[in-house]
Short mmCIF file of the C-alpha atoms (twelve columns), coordinates in Angstrom:
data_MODEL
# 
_entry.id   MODEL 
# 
loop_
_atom_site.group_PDB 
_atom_site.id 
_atom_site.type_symbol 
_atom_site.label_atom_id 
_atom_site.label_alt_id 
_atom_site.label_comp_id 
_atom_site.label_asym_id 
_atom_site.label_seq_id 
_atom_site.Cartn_x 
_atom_site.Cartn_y 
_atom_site.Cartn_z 
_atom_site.pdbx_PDB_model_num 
ATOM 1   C CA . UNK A 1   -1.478  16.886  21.384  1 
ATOM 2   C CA . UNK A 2   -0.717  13.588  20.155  1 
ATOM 3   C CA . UNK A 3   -3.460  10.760  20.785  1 
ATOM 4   C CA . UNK A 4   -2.333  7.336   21.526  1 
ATOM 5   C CA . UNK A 5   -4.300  4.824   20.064  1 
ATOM 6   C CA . UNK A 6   -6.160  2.223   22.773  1 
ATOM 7   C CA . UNK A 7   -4.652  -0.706  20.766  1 
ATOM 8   C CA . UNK A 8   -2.040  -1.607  18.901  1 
ATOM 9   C CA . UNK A 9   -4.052  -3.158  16.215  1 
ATOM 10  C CA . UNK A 10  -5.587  0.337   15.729  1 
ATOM 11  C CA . UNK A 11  -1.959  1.562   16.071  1 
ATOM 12  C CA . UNK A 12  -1.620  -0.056  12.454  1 
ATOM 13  C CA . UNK A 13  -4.984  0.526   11.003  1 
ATOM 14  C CA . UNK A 14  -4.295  4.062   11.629  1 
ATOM 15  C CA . UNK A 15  -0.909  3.836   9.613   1 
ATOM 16  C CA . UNK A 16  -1.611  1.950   6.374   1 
ATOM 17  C CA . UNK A 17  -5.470  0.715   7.187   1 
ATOM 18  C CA . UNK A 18  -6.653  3.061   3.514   1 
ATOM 19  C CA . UNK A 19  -7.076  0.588   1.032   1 
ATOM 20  C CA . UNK A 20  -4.517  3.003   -1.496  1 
ATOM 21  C CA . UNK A 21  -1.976  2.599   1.382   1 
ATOM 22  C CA . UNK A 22  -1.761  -0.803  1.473   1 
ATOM 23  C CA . UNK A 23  -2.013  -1.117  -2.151  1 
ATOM 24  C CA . UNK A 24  1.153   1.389   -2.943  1 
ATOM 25  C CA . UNK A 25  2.905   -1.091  0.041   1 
ATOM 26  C CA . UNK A 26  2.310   -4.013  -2.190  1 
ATOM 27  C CA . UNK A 27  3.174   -2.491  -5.343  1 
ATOM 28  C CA . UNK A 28  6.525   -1.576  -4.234  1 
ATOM 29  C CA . UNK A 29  7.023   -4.618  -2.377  1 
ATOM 30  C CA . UNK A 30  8.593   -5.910  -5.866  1 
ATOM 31  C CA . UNK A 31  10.976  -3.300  -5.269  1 
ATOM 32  C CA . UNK A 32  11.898  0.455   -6.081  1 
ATOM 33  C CA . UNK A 33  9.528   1.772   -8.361  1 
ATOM 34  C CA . UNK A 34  8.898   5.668   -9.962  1 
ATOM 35  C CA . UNK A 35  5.632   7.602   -9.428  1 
ATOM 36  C CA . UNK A 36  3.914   6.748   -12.954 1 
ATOM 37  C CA . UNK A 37  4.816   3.272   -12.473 1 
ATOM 38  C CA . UNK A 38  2.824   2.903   -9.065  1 
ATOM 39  C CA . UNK A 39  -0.237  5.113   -10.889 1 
ATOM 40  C CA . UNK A 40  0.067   2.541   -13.931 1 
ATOM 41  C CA . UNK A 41  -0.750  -0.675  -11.942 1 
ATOM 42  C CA . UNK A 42  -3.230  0.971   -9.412  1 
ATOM 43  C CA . UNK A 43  -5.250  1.958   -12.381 1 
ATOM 44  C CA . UNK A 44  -7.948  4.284   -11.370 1 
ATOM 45  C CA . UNK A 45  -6.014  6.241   -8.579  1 
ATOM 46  C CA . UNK A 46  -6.025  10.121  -8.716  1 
ATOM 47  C CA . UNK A 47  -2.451  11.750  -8.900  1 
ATOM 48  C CA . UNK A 48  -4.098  13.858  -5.717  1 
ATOM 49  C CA . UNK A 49  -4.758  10.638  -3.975  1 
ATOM 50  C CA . UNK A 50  -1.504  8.774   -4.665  1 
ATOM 51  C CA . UNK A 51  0.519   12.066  -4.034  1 
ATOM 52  C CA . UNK A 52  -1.162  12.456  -0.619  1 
ATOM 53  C CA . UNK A 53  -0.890  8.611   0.012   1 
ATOM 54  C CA . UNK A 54  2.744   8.409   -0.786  1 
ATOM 55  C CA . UNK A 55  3.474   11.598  1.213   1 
ATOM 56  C CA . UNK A 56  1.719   9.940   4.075   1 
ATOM 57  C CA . UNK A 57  3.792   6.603   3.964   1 
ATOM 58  C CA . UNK A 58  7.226   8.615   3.473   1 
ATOM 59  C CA . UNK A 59  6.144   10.885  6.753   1 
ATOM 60  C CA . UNK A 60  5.611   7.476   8.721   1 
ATOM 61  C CA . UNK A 61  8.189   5.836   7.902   1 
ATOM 62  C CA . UNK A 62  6.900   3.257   5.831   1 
ATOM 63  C CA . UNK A 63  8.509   4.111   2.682   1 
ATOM 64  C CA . UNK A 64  11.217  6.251   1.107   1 
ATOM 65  C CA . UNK A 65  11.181  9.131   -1.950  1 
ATOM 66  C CA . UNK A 66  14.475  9.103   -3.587  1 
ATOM 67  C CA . UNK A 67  15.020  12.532  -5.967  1 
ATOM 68  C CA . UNK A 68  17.640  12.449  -8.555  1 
ATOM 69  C CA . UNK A 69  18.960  16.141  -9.703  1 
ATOM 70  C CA . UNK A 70  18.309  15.736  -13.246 1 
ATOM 71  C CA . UNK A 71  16.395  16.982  -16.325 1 
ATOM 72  C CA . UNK A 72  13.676  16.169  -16.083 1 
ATOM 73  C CA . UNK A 73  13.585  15.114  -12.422 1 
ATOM 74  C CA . UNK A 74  13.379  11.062  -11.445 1 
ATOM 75  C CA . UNK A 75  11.845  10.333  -8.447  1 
ATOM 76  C CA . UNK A 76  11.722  7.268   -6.857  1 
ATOM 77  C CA . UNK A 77  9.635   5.524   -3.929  1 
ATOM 78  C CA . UNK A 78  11.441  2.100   -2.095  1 
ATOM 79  C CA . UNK A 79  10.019  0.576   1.364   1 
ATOM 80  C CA . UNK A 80  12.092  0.812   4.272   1 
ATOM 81  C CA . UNK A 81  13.022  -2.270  6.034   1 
ATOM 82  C CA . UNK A 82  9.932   -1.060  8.310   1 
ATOM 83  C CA . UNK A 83  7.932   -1.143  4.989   1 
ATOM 84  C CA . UNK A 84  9.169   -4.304  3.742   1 
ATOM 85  C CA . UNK A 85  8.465   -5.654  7.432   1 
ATOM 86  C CA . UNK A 86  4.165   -5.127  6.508   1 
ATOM 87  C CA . UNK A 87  5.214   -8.498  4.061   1 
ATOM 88  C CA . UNK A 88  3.977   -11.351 6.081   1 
ATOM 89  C CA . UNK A 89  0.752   -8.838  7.007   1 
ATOM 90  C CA . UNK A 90  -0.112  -8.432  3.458   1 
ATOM 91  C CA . UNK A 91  0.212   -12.448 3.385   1 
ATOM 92  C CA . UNK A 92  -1.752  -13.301 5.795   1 
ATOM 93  C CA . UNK A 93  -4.686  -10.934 4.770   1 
ATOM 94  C CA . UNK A 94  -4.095  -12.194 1.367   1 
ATOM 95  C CA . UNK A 95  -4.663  -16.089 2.378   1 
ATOM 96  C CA . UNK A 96  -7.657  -14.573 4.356   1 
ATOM 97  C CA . UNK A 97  -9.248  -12.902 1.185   1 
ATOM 98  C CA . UNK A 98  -8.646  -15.960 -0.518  1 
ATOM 99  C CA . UNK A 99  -10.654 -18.236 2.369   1 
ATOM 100 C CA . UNK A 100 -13.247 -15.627 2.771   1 
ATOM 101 C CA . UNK A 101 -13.857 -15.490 -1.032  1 
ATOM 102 C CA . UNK A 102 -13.913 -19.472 -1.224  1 
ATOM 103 C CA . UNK A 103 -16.249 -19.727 1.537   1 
ATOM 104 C CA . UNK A 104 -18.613 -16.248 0.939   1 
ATOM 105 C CA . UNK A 105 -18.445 -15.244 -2.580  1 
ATOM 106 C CA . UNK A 106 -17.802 -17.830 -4.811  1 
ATOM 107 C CA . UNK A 107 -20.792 -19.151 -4.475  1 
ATOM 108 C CA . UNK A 108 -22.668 -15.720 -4.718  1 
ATOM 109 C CA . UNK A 109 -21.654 -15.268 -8.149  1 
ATOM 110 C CA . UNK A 110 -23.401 -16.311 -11.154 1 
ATOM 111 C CA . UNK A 111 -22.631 -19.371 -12.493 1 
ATOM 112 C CA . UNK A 112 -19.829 -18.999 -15.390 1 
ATOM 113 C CA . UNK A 113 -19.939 -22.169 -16.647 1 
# 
């Protein structure tokens, strides 16, 4: 039985609210990219993790695996247009980091001067 979420803010937690999820929606919002290019610039991601993650995204929609029939195989991962629609979401929590880290960490952190 499928359960319906009570909002539609948990709605979209509940599709890319893991913080890998997001991150492999950022990473390929500079466009297609292959599967040891993701793993490169998330750094310490499992191949378990990512393979799971990317599976996960592909089954909602969110983005697309592209295999080429070739020796050895190339496969490829690009958002959908419902993927590259999460842009002004990533933004905004972006220039929310940003504020929350100029108002609550900054001044947390040991002086570097």
């Amino acid at each position: 039985m499928l359960e319906m979420p009570e909002t539609m803010v948990e709605m979209a937690l509940k599709t890319m609210g893991d913080r890998w999820k997001v991150m492999i929606i950022q990473e390929l919002m500079e466009g297609t990219k292959r599967f040891g290019e993701i793993k490169k610039e998330l750094g310490n991601i499992t191949q378990k993790v990512l393979t799971a993650n990317l599976r996960s995204l592909e089954e909602k929609g969110i983005l697309i695996r592209t295999v080429y029939a070739q020796i050895p195989p190339r496969v490829e991962y690009t958002l959908t247009n419902l993927g590259y629609s999460l842009k002004p979401v990533l933004d905004s929590m972006k220039a929310w980091a940003e504020e929350y880290y100029e108002q609550n960490v900054k001044s947390l952190l040991p002086d570097m001067a």
